[in-house]
Each structure stands twice: as C-alpha cells, then as structure tokens.
SETISE-696687 format. One record per residue (C-alpha): x, y, z. Coordinates in Angstrom, 3 decimals, always signed. Example, Ala and Ser with C-alpha at 12.3 -4.5 7.8 and 13.67 -1.06 7.14 Angstrom:
<gumis>
+----------+----------+----------+
|       xx |       yy |       zz |
+----------+----------+----------+
|  +12.300 |   -4.500 |   +7.800 |
|  +13.670 |   -1.060 |   +7.140 |
+----------+----------+----------+
</gumis>
This chain:
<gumis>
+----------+----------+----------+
|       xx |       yy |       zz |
+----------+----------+----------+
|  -91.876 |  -83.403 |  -17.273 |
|  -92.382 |  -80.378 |  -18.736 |
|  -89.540 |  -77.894 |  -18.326 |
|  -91.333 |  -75.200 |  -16.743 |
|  -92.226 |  -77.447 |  -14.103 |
|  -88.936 |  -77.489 |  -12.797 |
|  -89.325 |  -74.474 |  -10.965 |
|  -91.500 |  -74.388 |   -7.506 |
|  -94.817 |  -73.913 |   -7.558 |
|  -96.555 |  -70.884 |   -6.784 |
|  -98.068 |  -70.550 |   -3.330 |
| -101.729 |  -70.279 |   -3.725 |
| -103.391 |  -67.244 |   -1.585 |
| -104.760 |  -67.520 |   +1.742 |
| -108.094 |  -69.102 |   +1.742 |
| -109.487 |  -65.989 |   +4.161 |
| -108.018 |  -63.150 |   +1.330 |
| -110.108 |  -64.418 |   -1.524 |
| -113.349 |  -65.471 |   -1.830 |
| -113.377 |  -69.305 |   -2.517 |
| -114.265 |  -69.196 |   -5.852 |
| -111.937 |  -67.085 |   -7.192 |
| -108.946 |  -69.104 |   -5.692 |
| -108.094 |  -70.963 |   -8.490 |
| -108.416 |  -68.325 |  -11.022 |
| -106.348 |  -65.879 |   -8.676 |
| -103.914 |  -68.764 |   -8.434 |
| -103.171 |  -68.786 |  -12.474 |
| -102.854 |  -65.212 |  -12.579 |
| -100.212 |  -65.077 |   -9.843 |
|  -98.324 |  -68.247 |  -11.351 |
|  -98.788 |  -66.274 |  -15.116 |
|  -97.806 |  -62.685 |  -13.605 |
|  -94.634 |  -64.468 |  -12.121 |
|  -93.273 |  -66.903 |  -14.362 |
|  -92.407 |  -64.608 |  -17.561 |
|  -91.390 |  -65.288 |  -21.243 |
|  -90.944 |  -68.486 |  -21.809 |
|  -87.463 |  -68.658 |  -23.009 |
|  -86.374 |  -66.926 |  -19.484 |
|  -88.768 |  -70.275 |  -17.999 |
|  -86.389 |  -71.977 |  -19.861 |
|  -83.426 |  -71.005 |  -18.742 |
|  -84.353 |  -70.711 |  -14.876 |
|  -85.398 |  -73.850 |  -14.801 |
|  -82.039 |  -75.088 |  -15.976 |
|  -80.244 |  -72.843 |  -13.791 |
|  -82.168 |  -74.206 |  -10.487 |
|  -81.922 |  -77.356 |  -11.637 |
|  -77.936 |  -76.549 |  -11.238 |
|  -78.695 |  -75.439 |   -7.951 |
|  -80.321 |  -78.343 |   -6.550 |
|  -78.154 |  -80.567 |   -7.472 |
|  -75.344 |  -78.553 |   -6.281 |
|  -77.241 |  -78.069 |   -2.655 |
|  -77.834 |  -82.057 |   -2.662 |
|  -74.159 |  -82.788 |   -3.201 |
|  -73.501 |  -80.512 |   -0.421 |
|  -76.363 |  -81.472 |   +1.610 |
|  -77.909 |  -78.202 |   +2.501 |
|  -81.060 |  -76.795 |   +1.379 |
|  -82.237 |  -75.295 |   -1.807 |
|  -85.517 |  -74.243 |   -0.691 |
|  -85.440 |  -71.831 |   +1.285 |
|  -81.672 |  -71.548 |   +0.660 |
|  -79.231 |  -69.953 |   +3.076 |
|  -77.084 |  -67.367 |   +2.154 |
|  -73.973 |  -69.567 |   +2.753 |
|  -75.294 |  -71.767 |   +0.042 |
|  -75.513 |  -69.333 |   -2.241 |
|  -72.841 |  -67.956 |   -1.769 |
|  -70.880 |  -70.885 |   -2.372 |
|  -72.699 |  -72.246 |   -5.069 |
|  -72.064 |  -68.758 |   -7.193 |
|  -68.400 |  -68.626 |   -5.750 |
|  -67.992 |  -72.155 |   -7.144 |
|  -69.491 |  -71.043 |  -10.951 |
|  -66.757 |  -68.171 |  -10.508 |
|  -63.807 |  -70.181 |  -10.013 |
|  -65.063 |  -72.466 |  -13.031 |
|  -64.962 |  -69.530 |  -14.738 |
|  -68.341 |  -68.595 |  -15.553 |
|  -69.299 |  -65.708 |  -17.021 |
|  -70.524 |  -62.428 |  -14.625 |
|  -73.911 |  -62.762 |  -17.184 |
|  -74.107 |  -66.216 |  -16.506 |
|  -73.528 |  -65.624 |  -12.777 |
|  -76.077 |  -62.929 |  -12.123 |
|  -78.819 |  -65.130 |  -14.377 |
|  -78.292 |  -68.165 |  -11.816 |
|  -79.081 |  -65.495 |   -9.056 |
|  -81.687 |  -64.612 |  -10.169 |
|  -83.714 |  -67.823 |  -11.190 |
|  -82.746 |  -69.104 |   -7.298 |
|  -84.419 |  -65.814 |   -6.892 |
|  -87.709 |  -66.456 |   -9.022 |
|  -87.946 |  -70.057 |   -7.460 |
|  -88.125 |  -68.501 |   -3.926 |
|  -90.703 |  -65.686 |   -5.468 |
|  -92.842 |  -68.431 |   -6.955 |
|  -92.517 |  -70.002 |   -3.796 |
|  -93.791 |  -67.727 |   -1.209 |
|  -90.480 |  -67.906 |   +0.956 |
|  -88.021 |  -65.180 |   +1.348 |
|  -85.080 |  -65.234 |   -1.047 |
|  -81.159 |  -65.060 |   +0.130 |
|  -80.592 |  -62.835 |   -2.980 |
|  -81.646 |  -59.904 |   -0.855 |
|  -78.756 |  -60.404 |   +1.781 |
|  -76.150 |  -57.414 |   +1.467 |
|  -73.093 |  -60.345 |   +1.806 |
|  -74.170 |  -61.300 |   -1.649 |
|  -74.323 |  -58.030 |   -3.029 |
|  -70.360 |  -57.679 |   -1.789 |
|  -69.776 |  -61.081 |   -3.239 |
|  -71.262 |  -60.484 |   -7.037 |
|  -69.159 |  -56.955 |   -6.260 |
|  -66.184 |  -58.657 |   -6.141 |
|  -66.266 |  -61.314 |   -8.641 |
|  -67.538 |  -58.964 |  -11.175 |
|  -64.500 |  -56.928 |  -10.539 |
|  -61.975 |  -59.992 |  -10.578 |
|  -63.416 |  -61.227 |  -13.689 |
|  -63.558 |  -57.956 |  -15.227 |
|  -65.946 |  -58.735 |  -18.289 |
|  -69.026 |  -57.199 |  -19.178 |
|  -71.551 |  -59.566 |  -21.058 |
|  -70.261 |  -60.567 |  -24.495 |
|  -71.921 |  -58.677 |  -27.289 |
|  -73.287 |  -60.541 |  -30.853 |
|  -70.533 |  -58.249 |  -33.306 |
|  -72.489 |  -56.255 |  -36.167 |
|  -70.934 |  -56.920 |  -39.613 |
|  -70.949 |  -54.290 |  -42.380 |
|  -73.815 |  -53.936 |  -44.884 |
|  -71.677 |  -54.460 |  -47.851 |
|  -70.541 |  -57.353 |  -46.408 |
|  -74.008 |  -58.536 |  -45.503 |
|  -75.039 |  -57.597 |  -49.012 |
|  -72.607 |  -60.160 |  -50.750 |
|  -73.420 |  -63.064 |  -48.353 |
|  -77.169 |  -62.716 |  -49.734 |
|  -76.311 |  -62.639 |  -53.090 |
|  -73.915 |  -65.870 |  -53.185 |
|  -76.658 |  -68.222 |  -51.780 |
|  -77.881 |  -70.598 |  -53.848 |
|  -81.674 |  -70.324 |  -53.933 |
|  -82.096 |  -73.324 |  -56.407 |
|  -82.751 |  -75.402 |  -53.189 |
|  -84.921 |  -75.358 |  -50.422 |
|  -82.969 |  -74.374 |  -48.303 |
|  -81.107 |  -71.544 |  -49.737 |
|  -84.542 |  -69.932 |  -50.311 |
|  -85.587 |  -70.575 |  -46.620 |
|  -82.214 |  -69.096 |  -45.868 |
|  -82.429 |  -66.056 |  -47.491 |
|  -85.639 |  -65.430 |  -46.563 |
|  -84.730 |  -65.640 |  -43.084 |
|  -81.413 |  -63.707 |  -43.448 |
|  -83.164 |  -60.619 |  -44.898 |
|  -85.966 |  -60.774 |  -42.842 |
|  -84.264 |  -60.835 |  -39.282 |
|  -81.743 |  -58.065 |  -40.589 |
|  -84.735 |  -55.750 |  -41.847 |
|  -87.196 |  -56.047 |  -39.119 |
|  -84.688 |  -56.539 |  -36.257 |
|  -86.077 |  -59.650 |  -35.178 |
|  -85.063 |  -61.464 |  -31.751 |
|  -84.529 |  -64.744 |  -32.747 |
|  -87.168 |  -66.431 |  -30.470 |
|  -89.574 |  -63.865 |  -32.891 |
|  -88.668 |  -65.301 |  -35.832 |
|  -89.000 |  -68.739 |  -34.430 |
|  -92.476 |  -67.904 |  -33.436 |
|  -93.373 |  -66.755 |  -36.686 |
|  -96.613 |  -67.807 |  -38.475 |
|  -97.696 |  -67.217 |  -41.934 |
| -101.040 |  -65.437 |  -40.583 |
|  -99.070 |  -62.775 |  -38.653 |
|  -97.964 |  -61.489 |  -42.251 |
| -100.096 |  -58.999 |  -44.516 |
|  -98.230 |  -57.710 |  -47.533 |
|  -99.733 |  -55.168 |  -49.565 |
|  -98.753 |  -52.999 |  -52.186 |
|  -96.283 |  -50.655 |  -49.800 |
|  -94.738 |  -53.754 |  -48.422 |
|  -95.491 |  -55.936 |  -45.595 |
|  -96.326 |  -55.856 |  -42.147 |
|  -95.222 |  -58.482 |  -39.195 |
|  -97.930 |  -58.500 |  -36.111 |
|  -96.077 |  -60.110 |  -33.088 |
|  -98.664 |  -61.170 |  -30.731 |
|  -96.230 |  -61.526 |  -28.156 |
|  -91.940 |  -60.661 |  -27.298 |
|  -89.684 |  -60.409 |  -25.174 |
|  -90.604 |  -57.040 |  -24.208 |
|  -94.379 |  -57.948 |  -25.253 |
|  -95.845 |  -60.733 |  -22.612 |
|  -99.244 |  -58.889 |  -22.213 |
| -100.399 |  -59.748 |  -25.487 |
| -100.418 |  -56.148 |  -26.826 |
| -100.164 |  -55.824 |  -30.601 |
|  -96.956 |  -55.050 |  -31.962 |
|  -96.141 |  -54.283 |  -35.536 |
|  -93.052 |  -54.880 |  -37.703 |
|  -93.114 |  -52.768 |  -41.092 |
|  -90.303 |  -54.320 |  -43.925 |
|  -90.257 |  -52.559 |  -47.244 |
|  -89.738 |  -53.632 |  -50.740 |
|  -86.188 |  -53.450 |  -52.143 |
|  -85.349 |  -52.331 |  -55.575 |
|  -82.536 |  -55.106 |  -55.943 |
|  -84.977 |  -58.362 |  -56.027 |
|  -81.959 |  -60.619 |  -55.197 |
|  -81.525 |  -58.450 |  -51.722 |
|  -85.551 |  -58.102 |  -51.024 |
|  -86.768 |  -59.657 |  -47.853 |
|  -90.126 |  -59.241 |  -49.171 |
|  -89.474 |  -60.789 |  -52.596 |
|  -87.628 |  -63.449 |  -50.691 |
|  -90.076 |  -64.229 |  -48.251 |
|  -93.144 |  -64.692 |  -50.628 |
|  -90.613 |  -67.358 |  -52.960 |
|  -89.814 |  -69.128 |  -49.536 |
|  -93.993 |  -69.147 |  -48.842 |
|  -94.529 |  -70.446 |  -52.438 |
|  -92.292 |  -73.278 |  -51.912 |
|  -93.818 |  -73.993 |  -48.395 |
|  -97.110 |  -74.046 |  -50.604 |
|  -99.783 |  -73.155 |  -48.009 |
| -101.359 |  -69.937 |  -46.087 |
| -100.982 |  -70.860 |  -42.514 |
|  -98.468 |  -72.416 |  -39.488 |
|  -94.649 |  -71.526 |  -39.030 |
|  -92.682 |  -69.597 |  -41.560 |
|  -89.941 |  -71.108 |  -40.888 |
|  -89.507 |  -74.952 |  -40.580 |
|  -87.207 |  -77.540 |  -40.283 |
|  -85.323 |  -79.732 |  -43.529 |
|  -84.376 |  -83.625 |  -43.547 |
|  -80.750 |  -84.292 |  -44.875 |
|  -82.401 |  -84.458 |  -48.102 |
|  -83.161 |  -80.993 |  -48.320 |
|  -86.632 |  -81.833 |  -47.842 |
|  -89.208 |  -79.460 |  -46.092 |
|  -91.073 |  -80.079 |  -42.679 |
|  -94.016 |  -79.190 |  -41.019 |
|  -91.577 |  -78.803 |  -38.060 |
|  -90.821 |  -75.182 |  -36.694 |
|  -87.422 |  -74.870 |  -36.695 |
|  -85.590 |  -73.625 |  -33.595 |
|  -83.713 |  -70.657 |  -32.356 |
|  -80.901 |  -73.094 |  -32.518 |
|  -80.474 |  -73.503 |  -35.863 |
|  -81.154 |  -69.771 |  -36.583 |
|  -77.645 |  -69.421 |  -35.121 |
|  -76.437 |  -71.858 |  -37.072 |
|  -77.665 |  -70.698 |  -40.194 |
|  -76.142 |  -66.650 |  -39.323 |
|  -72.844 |  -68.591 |  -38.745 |
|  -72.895 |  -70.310 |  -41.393 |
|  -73.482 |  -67.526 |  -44.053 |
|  -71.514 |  -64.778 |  -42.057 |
|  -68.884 |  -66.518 |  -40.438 |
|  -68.593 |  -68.010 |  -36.626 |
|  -68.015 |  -64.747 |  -34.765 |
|  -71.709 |  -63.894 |  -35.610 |
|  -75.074 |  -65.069 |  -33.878 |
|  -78.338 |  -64.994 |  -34.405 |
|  -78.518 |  -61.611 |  -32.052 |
|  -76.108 |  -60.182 |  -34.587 |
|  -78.971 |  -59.383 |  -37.053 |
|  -80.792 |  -57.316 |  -34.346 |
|  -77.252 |  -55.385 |  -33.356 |
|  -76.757 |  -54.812 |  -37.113 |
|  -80.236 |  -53.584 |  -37.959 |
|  -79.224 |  -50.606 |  -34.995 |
|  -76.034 |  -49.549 |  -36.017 |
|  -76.510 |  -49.631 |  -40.096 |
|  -79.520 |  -47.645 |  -39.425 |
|  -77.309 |  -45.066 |  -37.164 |
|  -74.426 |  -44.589 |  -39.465 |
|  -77.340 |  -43.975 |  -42.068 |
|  -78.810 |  -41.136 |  -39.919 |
|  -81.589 |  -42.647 |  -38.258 |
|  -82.836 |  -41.145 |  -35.411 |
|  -83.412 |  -42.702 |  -32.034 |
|  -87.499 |  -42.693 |  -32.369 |
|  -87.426 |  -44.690 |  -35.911 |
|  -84.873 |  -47.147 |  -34.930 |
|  -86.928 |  -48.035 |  -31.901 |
|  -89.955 |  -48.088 |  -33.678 |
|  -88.696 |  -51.046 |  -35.780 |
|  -86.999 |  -52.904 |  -32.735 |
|  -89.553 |  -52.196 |  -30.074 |
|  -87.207 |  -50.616 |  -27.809 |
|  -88.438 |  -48.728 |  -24.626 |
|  -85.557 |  -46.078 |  -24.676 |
|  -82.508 |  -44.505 |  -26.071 |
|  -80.456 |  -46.031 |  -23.550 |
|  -81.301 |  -49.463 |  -24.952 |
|  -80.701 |  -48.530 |  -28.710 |
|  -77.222 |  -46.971 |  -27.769 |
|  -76.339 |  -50.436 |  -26.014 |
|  -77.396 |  -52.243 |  -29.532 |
|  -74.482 |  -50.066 |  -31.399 |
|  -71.886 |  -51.715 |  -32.479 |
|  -69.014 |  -48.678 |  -33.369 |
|  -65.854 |  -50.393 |  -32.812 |
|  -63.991 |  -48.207 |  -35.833 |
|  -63.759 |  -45.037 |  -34.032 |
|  -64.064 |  -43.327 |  -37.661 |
|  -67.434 |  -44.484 |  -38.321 |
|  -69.563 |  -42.013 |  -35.966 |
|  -67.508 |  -38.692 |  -35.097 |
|  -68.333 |  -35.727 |  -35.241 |
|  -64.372 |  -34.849 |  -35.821 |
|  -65.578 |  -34.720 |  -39.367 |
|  -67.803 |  -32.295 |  -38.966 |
|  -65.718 |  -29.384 |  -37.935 |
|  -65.671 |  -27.545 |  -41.022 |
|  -61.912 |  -27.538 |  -40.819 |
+----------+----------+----------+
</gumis>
C-alpha cells in the first residue's frame, strides 16, 4: 500500500453543492489542495500510523479522536523523550488526518494548547539546527576526494552543487538532467516543484563558474554527466558495492550520508543549505540575493538559516572606528 494512503481519505463534497459532473474532479482538487509535499505525506502518514496503533492499544478512537487521547498519546512521546519538533509534527498530521477527513480535529481544544505549553517548557529545546562548517574547511574536503572513481566524481558534484545553489536535499534528489541549461555564464537549475514550490511555478537556481576547476560545481557537474553518459533522467543515482553506476535515483538518505561522510558526523544534508546562508552573510550579501538563491519568502527565514555561533564573526564592535 502506498504510503500516502495511510492517511484518511478525503470526504468528497455534498452531492447538492456541485453539479454531478464535476464531483470527481472537485474531489482530486480538494484531496491535492490538502495533502501537500510529498515528503510531509511521508512523514504524516508515519506519524498517524503511530497514532493508531497507540489508540488501538488503548482502545479508544483515532478517528475522530478525543482530546483525552491526544493528550495522552503526546504526553506519552514526552516522557519517552521526544523531541518538542517531533511532538508538534505528530499534532499536526492527527490534525491533517481529521482535515482530510471532514471531522473536527481535537488539536483545536485550548487543554492541548496548555499541554504542548508545558512540555515545551519542561523540555526546554528548540528544534535542533544542521551546524554550518567554515568555507575553508569546506574547501579542503572538496579537494581531497578522489575523483578517479565513480563515486568521488558523483560526490563532488553533489557536494558543490548543494553548497552553491542551496539545495534542500529532497531538490537535489529530484534532480533531472533536463532541468539543467549551462551556457557560457554558467548554469541554470529549473525546479519544477519545492518545498515552498507545490503549485508548479517555475523556479530558477543560477550556479556560476569557479576559477579553481578542482572547487567548480559546474566543472564538476558536467565530468559527473559525462560519466553518467546520457542527456536525460536523475542526476544523481545510486552505486553497487562495486562502484558501479545505476539507473536508480539515489535518496535523500544517502545524501546525508555522503555530507557526513566528507564533513564529519555533526553535519547533515540541511547543513549545505545553512552554510550557503551564513558564508554568503559574512561575505556581505544582502538579504534580497541570498533569498533569491534559496527561495526564501522573507528575512525572517534567512536570519533563522544563520549559523553565527563565534560571536566575532558578525559584529559591528569592529566597526566603531575606535
């Protein structure tokens, strides 16, 4: 069964609201306007899965829940000592199933609202950030891979390209050889859809060439595509034990993997993305041009991304004129 299945399905309208004929159609839109990207379909699913199971154990209902449930079930991921992030995600996929549903959700009740209160001031943690790491540092990991192999090229490739165009890892999984159009000035990325992108709207990704062809994602990209040896399908793919290329597109998993394996295990995937932000700030980037590389709606968002743990790398206590 297909994963996105998992959650409930969407209650189709009332036969006297629209016309007959337009029921089904109306139906999908609903069910697509709903349901969301499909990596947060992913991990709904999984979380009210959780919560099914849990209600079944405990024999009460999970559709439409009672507040008591749910308030125990979350109480119970506390004590196991869950994370607050991982808390408030299980809220709200019970909340999406109940959407999707038609029925009215228990996330609304104000007890819960006291309850997430509380346990997010108990636990005391805000959501765990992907670390940046420095650009010199970043800058010697590229250059000590060995790119006589498959996989060393694929590596790099990938590497420099999630860095320079701040790529969400699900992006770079989704990747396709006919989203890419290099010219002379570089290369563009089209993402026909995002995180941020589920309407389908064009989105652009500009990477430029570097003058050090061993740290080029551009360079580096077009020696991975050579060795891939054709003009369409997933950049990146998949390698057998025998460092042997697939056809297979390889997985968001595995881009973590690869990030900790090059930069060490404190790093993720994510890491690239929060690294692109705060090189680019301590370079003098504005706001505007940072977002216009990350797809960012605001500020607000790009000042989250920052990663300025050294207190001497952004202050204006240097500036004095003293």
């Amino acid at each position: 069964m297909a994963t996105e299945n998992l959650l409930p399905v969407v209650q189709s309208p009332a036969a006297a609201q629209v016309p007959a004929h337009l029921v089904e159609s109306t139906h999908r839109y609903v069910e697509s306007g709903l349901r969301g990207a499909p990596n947060t379909v992913r991990a709904y699913a999984g979380d009210w899965k959780r919560f099914t199971t849990w209600c079944a154990l405990h024999q009460l209902a999970a559709l439409p829940a009672s507040v008591e449930a749910l308030v125990g079930f979350l109480t119970e991921l506390a004590d196991a000592g869950k994370k607050y992030a991982t808390i408030e995600r299980h809220g709200a996929a019970i909340a999406k199933a109940h959407e999707l549903a038609g029925v009215e959700s228990p996330t609304a009740d104000k007890k819960l609202k006291v309850l997430l209160r509380g346990i997010a001031r108990e636990i005391k943690t805000r959501q765990k950030q992907a670390p940046a790491f420095s650009l010199d540092s970043f800058k010697r990991t590229i250059k000590s891979i060995d790119v006589t192999v498959p996989a060393g090229l694929r590596n790099r490739a990938l590497l420099l390209l999630g860095f320079t165009g701040a790529f969400r890892r699900s992006e770079l999984e989704a990747l396709n050889i006919e989203d890419l159009a290099f010219d002379e000035d570089g290369l563009v990325v089209t993402l026909p859809h995002s995180k941020t992108n589920q309407l389908g709207q064009a989105e652009e990704k500009a990477i430029f060439y570097s003058p050090d062809s061993a740290l080029c994602p551009i360079r580096s990209l077009q020696a991975w595509l050579r060795m891939l040896g054709r003009t369409e399908g997933p950049v990146f793919v998949s390698m057998r034990r025998n460092n042997q290329v697939t056809t297979r597109r390889m997985t968001t998993k595995y881009t973590n993997l690869i990030v900790q394996q090059y930069l060490g295990p404190q790093y993720t995937a994510h890491s690239l993305r929060a690294s692109f932000v705060t090189v680019s700030k301590l370079n003098g980037a504005d706001d505007s041009k940072v977002m216009n590389q990350t797809k960012h709606k605001t500020s607000a968002m790009i000042r989250r991304y920052t990663r300025l743990d050294n207190v001497r790398q952004h202050n204006s206590a240097k500036e004095l004129g003293l």
